[in-house]
DSSP file (Angstrom, degrees, kcal/mol; ACC not computed):
  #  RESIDUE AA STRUCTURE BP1 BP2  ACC     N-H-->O    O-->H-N    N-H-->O    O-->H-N    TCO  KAPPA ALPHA  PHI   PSI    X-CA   Y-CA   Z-CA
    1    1 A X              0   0    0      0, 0.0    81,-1.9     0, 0.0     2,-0.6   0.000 360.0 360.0 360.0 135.4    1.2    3.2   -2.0
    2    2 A X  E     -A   81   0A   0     79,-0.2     2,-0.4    58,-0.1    79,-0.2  -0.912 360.0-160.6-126.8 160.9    3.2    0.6   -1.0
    3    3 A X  E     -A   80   0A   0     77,-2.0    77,-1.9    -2,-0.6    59,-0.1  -0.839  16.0-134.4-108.3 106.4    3.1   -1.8    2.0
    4    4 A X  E     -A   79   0A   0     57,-0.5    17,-0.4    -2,-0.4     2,-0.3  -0.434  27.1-176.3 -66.2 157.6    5.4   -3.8    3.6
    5    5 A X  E     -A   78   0A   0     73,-2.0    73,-0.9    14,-0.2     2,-0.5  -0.936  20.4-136.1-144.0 160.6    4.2   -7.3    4.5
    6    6 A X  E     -A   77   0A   0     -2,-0.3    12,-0.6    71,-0.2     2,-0.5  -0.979  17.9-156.1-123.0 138.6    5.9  -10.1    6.3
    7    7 A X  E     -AB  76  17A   0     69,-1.4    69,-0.8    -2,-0.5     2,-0.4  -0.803  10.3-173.2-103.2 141.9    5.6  -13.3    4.8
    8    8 A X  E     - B   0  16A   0      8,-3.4     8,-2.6    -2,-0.5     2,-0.1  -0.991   2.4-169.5-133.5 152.7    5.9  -16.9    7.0
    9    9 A X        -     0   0    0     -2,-0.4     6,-0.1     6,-0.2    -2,-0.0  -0.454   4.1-163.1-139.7  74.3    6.0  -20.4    5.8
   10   10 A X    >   -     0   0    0      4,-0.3     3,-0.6    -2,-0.1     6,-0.0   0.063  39.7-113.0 -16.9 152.9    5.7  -23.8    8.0
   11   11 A X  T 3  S+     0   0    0      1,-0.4    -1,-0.1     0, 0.0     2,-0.1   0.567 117.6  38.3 -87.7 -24.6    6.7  -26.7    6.4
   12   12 A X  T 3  S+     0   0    0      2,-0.1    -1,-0.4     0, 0.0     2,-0.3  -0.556 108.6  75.0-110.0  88.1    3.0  -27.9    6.5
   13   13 A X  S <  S-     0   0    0     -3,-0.6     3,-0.1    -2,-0.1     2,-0.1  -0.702  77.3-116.1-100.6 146.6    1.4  -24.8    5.8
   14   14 A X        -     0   0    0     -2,-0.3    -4,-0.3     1,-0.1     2,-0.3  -0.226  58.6 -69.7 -28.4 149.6    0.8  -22.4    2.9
   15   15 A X        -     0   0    0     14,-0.4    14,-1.6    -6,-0.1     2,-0.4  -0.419  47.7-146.2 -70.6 142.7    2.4  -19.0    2.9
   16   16 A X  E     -B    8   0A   0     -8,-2.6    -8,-3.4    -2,-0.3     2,-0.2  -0.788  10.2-164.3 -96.9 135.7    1.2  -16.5    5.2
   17   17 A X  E     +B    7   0A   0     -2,-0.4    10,-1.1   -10,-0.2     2,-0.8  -0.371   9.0 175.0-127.6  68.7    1.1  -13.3    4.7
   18   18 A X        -     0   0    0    -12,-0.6     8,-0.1     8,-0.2     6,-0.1  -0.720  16.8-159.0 -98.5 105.3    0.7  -10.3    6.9
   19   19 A X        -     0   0    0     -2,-0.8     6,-0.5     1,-0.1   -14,-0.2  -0.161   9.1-164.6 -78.7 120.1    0.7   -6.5    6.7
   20   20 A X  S    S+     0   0    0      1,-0.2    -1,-0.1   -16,-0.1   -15,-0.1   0.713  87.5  61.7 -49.3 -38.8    1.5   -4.4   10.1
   21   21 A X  S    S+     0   0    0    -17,-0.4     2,-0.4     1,-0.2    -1,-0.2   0.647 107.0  60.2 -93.7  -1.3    0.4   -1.1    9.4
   22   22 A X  S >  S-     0   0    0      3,-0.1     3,-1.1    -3,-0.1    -1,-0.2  -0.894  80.0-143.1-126.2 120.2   -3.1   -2.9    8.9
   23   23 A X  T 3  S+     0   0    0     -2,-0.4     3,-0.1     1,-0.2    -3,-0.1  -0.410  89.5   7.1 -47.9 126.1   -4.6   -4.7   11.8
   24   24 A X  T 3  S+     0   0    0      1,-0.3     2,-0.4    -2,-0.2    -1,-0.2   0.604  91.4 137.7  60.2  26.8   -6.3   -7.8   10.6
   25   25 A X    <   +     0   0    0     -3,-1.1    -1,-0.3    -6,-0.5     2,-0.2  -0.826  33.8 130.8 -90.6 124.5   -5.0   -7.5    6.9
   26   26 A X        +     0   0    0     -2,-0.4     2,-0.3    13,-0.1    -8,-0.2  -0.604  29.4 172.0 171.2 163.2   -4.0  -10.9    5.7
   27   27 A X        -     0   0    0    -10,-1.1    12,-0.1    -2,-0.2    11,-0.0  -0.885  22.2-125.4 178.7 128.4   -3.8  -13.8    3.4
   28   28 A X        -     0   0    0     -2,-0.3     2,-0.3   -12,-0.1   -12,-0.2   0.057  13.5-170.5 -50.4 139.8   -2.5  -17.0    2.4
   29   29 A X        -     0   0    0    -14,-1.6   -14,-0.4     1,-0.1     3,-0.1  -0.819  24.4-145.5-135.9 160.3   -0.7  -18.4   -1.2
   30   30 A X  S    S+     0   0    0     -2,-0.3     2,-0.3   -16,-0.2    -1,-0.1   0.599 103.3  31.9 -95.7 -40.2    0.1  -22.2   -1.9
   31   31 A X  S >> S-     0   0    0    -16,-0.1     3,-1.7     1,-0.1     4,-1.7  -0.790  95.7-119.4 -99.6 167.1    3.2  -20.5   -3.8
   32   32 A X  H 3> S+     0   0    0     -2,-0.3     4,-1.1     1,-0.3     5,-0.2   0.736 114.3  56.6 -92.0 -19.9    4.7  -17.2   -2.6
   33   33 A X  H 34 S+     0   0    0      2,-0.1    -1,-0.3     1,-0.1     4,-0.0   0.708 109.3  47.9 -94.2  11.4    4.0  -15.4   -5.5
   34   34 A X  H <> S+     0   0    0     -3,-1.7     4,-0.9     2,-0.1    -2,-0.2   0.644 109.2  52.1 -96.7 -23.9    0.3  -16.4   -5.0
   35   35 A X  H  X S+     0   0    0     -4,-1.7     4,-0.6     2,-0.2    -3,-0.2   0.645 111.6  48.1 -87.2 -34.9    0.5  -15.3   -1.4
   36   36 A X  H  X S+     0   0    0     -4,-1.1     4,-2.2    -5,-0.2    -2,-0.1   0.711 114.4  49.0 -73.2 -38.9    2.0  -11.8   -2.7
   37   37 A X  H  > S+     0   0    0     -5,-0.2     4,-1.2     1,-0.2    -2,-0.2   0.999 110.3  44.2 -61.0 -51.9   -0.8  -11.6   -5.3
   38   38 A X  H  X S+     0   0    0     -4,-0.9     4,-1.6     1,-0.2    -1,-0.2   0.620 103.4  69.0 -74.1 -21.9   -3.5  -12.3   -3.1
   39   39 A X  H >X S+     0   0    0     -4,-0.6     3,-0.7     2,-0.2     4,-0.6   0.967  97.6  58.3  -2.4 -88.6   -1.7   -9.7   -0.6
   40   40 A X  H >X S+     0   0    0     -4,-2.2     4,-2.8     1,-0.3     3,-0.7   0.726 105.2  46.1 -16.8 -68.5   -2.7   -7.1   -3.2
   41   41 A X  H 3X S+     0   0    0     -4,-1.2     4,-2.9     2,-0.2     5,-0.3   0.884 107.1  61.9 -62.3 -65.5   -6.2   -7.9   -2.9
   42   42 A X  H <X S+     0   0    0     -4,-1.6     4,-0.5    -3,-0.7    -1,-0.2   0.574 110.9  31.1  69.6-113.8   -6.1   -7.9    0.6
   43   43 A X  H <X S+     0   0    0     -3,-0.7     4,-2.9    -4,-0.6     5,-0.4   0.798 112.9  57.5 -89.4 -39.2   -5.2   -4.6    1.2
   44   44 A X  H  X S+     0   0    0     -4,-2.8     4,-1.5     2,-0.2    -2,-0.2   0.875 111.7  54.2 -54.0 -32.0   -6.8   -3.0   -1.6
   45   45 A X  H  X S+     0   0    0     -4,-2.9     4,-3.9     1,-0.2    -1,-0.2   0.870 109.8  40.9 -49.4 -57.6   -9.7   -4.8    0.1
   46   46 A X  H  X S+     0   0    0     -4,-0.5     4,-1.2    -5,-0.3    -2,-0.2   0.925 111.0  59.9 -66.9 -31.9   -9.2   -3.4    3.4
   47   47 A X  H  X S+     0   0    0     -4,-2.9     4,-4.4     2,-0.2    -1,-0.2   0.907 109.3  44.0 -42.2 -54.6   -8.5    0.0    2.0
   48   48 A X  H  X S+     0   0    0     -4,-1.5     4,-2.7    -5,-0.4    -1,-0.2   0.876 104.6  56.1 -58.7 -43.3  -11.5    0.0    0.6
   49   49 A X  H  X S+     0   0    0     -4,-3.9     4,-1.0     2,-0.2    -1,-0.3   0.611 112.2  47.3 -50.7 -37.9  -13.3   -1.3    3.5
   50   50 A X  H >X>S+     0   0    0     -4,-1.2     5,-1.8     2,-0.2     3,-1.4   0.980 112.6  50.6 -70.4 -50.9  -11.6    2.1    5.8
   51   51 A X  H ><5S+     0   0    0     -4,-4.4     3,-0.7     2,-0.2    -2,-0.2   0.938 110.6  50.7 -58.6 -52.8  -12.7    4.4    2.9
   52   52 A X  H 3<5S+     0   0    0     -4,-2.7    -1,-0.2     1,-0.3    -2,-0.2   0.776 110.1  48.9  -0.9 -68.2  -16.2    2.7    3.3
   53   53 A X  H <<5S-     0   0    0     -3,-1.4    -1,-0.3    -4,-1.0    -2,-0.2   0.853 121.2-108.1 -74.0 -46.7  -16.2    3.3    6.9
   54   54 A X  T <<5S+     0   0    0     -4,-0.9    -3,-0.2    -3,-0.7    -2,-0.1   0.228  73.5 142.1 101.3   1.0  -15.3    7.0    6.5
   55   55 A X      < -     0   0    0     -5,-1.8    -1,-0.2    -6,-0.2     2,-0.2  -0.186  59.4-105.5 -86.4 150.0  -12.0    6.3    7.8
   56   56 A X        -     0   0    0     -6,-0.1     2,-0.4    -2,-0.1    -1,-0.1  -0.480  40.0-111.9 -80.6 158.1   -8.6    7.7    6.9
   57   57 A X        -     0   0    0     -2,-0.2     2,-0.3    69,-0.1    73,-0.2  -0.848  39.6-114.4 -93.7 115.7   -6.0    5.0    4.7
   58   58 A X        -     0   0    0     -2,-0.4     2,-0.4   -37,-0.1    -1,-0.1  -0.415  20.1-135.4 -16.9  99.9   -3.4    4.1    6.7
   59   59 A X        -     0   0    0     -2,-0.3     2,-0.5    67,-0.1    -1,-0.1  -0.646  28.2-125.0 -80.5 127.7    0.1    5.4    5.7
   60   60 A X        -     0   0    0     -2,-0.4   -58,-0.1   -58,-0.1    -1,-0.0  -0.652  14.8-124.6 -86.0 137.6    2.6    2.6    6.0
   61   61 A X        -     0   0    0     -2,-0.5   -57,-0.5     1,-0.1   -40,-0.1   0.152  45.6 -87.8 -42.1 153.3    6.1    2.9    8.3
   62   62 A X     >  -     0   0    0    -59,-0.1     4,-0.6     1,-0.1    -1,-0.1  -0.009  33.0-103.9 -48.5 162.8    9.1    2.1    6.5
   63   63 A X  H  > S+     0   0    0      2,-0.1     4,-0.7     3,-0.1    -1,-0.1   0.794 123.8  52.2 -41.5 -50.2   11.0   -1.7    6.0
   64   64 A X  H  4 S+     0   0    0      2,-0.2    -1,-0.1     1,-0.2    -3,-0.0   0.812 104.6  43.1 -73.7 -37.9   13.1   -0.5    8.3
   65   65 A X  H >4 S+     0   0    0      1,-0.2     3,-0.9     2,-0.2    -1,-0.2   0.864 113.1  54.5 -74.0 -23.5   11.1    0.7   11.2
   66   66 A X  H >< S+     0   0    0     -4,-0.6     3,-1.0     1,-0.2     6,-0.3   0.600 100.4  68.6 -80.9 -16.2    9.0   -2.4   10.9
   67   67 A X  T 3< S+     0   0    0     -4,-0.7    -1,-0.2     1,-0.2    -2,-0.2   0.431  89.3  67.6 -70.0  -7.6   12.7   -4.5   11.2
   68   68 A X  T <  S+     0   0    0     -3,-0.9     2,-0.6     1,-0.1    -1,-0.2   0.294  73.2 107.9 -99.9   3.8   12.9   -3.5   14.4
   69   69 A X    X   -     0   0    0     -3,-1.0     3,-2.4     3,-0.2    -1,-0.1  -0.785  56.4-162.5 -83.7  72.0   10.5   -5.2   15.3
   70   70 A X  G >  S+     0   0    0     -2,-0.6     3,-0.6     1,-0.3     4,-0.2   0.402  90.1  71.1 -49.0 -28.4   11.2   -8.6   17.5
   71   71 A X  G 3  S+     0   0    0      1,-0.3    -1,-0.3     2,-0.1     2,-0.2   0.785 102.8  36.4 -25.1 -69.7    7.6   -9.8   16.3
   72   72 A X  G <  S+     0   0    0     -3,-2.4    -1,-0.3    -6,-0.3    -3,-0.2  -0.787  81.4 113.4-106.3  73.8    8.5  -10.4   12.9
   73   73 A X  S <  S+     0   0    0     -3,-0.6    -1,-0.2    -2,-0.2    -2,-0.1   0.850  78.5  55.7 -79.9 -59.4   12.2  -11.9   13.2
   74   74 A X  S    S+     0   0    0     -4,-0.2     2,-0.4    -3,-0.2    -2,-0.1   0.281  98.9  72.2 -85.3  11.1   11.2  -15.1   12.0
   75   75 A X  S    S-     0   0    0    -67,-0.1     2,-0.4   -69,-0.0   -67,-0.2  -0.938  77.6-109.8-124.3 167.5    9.5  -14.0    8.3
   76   76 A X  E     -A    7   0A   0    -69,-0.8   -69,-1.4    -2,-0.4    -2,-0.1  -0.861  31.5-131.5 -77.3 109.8   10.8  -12.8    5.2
   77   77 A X  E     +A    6   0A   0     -2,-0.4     2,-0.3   -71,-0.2   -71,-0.2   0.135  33.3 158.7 -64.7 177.1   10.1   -9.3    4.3
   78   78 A X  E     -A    5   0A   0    -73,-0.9   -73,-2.0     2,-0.1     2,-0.5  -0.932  32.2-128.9-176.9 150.7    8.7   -8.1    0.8
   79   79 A X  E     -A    4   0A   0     -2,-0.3     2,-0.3   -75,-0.2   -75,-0.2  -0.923  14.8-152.1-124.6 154.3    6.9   -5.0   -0.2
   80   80 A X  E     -A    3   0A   0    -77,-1.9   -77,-2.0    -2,-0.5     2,-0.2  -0.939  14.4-135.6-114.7 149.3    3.4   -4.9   -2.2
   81   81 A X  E     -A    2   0A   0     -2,-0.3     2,-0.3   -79,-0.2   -79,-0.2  -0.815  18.6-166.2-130.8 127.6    2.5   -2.0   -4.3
   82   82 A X        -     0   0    0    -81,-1.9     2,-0.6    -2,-0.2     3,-0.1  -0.901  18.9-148.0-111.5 134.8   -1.5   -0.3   -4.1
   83   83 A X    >   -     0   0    0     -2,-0.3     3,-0.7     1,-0.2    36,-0.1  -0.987  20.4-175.4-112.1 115.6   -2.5    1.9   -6.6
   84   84 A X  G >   +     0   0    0     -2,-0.6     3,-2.0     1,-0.3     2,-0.6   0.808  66.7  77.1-102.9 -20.4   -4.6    3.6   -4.0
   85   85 A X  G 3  S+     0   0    0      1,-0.3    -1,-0.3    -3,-0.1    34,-0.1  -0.162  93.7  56.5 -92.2  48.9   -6.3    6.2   -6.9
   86   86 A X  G <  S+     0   0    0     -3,-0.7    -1,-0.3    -2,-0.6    -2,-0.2   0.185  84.5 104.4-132.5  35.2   -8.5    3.4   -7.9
   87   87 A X    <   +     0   0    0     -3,-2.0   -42,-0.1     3,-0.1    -3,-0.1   0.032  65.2  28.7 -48.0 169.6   -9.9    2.6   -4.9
   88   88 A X  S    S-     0   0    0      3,-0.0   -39,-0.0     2,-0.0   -40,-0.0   0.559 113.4 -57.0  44.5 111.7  -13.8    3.5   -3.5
   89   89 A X  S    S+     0   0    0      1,-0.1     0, 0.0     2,-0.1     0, 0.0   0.719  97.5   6.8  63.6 173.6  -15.7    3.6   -6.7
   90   90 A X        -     0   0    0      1,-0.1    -1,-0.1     0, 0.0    -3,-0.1  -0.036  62.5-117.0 -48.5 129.1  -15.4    5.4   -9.7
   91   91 A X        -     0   0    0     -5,-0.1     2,-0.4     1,-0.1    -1,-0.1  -0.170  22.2-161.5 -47.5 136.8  -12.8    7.7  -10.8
   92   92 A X        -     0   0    0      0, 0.0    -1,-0.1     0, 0.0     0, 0.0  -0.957  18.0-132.3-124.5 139.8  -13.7   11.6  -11.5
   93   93 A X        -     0   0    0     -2,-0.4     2,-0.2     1,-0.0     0, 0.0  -0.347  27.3-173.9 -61.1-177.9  -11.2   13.8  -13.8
   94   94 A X        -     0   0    0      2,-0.0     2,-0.4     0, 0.0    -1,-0.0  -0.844  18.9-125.4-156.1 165.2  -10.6   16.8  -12.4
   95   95 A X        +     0   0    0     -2,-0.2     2,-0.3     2,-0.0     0, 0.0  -0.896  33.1 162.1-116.2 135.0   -8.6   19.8  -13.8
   96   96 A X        -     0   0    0     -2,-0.4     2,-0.5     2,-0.1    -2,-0.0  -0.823  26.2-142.9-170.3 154.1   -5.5   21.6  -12.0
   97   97 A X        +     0   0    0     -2,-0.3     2,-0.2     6,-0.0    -2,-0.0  -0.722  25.2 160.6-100.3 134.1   -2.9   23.7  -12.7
   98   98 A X        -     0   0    0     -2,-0.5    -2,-0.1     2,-0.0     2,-0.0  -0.954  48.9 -77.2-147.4-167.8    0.2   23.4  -11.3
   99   99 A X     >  -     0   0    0     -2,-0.2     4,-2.1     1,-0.1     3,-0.1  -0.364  37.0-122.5 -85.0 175.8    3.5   24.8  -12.5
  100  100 A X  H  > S+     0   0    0      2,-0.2     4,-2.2     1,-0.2     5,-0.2   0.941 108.7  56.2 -64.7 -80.3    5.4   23.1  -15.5
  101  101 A X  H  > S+     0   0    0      2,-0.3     4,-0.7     1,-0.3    -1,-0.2   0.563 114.9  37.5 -10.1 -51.2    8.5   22.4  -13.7
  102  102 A X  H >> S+     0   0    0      2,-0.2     4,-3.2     3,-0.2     3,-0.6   0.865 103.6  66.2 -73.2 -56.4    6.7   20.4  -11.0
  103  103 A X  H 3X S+     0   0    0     -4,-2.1     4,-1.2     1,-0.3    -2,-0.3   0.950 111.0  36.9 -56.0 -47.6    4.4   18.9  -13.2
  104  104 A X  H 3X S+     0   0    0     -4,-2.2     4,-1.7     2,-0.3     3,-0.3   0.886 113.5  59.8 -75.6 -35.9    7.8   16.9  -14.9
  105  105 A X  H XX S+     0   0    0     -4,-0.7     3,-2.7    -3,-0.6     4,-1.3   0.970 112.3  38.4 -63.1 -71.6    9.4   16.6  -11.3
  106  106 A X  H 3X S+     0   0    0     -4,-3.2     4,-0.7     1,-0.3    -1,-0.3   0.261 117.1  49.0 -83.0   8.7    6.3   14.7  -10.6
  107  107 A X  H 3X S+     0   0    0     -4,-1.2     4,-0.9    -3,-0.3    -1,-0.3   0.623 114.4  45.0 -43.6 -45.9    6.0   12.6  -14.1
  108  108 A X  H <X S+     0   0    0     -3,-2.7     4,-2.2    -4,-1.7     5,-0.3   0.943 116.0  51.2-110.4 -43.6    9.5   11.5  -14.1
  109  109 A X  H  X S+     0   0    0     -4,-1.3     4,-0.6     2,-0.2     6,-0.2   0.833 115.0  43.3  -6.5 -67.2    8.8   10.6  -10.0
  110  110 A X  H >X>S+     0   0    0     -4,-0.7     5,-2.0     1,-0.2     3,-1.4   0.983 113.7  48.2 -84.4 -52.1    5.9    8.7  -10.8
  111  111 A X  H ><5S+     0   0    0     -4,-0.9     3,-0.8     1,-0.3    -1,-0.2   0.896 109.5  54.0 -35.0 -52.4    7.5    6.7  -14.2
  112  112 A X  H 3<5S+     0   0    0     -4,-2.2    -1,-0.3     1,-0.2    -2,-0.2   0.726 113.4  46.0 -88.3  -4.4   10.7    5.6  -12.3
  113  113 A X  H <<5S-     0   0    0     -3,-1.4    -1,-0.2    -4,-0.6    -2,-0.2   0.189 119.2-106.9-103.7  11.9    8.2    4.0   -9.5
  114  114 A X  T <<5S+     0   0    0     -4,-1.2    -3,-0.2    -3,-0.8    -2,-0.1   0.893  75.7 139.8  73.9   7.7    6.2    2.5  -11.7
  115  115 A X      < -     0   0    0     -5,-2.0     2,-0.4    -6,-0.2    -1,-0.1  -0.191  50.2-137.6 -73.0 164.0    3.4    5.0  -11.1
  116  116 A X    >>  -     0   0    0      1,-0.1     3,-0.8    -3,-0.1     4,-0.5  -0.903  30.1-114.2-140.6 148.1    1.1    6.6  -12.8
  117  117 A X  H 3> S+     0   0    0     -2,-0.4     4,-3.2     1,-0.2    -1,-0.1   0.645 118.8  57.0 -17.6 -45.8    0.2   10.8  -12.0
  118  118 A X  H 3> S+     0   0    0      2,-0.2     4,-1.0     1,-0.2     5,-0.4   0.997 110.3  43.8 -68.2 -75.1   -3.2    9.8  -10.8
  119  119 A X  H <> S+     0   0    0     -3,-0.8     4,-2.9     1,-0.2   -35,-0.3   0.788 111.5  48.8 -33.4 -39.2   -1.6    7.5   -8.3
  120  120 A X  H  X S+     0   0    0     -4,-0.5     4,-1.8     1,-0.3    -2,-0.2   0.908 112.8  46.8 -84.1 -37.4    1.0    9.6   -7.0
  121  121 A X  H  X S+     0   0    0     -4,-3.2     4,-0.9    -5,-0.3    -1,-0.3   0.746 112.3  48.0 -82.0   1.4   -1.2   12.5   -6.4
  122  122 A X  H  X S+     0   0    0     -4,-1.0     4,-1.8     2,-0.2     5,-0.3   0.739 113.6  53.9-107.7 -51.5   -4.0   10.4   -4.6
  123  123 A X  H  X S+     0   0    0     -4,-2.9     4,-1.3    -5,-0.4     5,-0.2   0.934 113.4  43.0 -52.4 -26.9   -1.0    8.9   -2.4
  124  124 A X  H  X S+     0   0    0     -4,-1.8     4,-1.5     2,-0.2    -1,-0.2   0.838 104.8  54.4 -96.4 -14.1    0.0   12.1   -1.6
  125  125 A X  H  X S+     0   0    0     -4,-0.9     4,-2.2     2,-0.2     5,-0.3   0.766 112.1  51.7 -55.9 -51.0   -3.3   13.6   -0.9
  126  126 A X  H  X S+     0   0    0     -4,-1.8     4,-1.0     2,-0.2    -2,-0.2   0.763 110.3  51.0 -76.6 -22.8   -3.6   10.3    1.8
  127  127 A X  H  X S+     0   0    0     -4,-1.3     4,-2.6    -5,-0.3    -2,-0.2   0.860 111.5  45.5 -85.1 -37.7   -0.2   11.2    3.4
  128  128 A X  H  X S+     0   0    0     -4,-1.5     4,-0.8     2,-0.2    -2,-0.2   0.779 116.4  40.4 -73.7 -23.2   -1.0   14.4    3.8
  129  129 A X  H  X S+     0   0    0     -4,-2.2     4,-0.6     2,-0.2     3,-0.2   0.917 116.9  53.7 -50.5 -66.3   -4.8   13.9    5.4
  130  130 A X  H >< S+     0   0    0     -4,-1.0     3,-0.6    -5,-0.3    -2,-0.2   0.879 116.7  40.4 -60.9 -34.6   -3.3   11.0    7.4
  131  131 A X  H 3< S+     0   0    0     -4,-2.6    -1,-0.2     1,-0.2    -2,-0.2   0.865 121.3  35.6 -37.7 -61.7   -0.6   13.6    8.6
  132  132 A X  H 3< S+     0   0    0     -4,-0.8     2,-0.3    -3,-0.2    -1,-0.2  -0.314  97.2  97.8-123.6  -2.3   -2.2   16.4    9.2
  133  133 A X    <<        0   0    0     -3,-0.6    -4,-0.0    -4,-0.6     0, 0.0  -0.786 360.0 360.0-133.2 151.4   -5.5   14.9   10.5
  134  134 A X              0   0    0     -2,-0.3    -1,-0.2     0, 0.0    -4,-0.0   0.544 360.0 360.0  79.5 360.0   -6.3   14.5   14.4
């Protein structure tokens, strides 16, 4: 799943890093790809922390909607990528059929994003909860 973040940087500070679509989600780099890593961690943290709780995973807004935002004028956007289906504890296989045709849609889907099946269907299982839920 991926997350937009807004990054900020003072001229005495470390980078800052903080993600909107989670309240109190954030974390600090001395370089900005240390501040992006540690992002990762983060959110996969917090994630975890919802699932924990019983709580549904946030699905994050767009770049865009979050640009509209007067808040964050003054950072640099970036987006961080969650593999959300290894979250909570151990993985369990599971079996399902679906049709041939689909099954490649969503193989060649997850491959040009840098996915893998087991991600895309556990992201899409969490947009559709988080949808659908309430």
């Amino acid at each position: 799943m991926r997350y937009p973040v807004i990054i900020h940087k003072d001229p005495s500070s470390d980078y800052g890093v903080t993600v909107p679509d989670l309240p109190g989600c954030f974390s600090a780099g001395d370089t900005l790809d240390e501040a992006l890593e540690n992002a990762q961690e983060a959110i996969e943290c917090h994630l975890e922390g919802m699932l924990l709780d019983g709580e549904n995973i946030i699905v994050a807004k767009s770049l865009e909607e979050h640009k509209k935002n007067p808040k964050y004028d003054d950072g640099i956007w970036a987006i961080v990528n969650v593999d959300v289906s290894k979250l909570s504890g151990k993985a369990k296989r599971v079996n399902v059929t679906l049709p041939e045709r689909l099954l490649t849609q969503m193989d060649n889907y997850a491959s040009s994003h840098g996915e893998s099946r087991s991600g895309l269907l556990a992201q899409a299982v969490i947009e559709y909860i988080s949808n659908h839920s309430g």
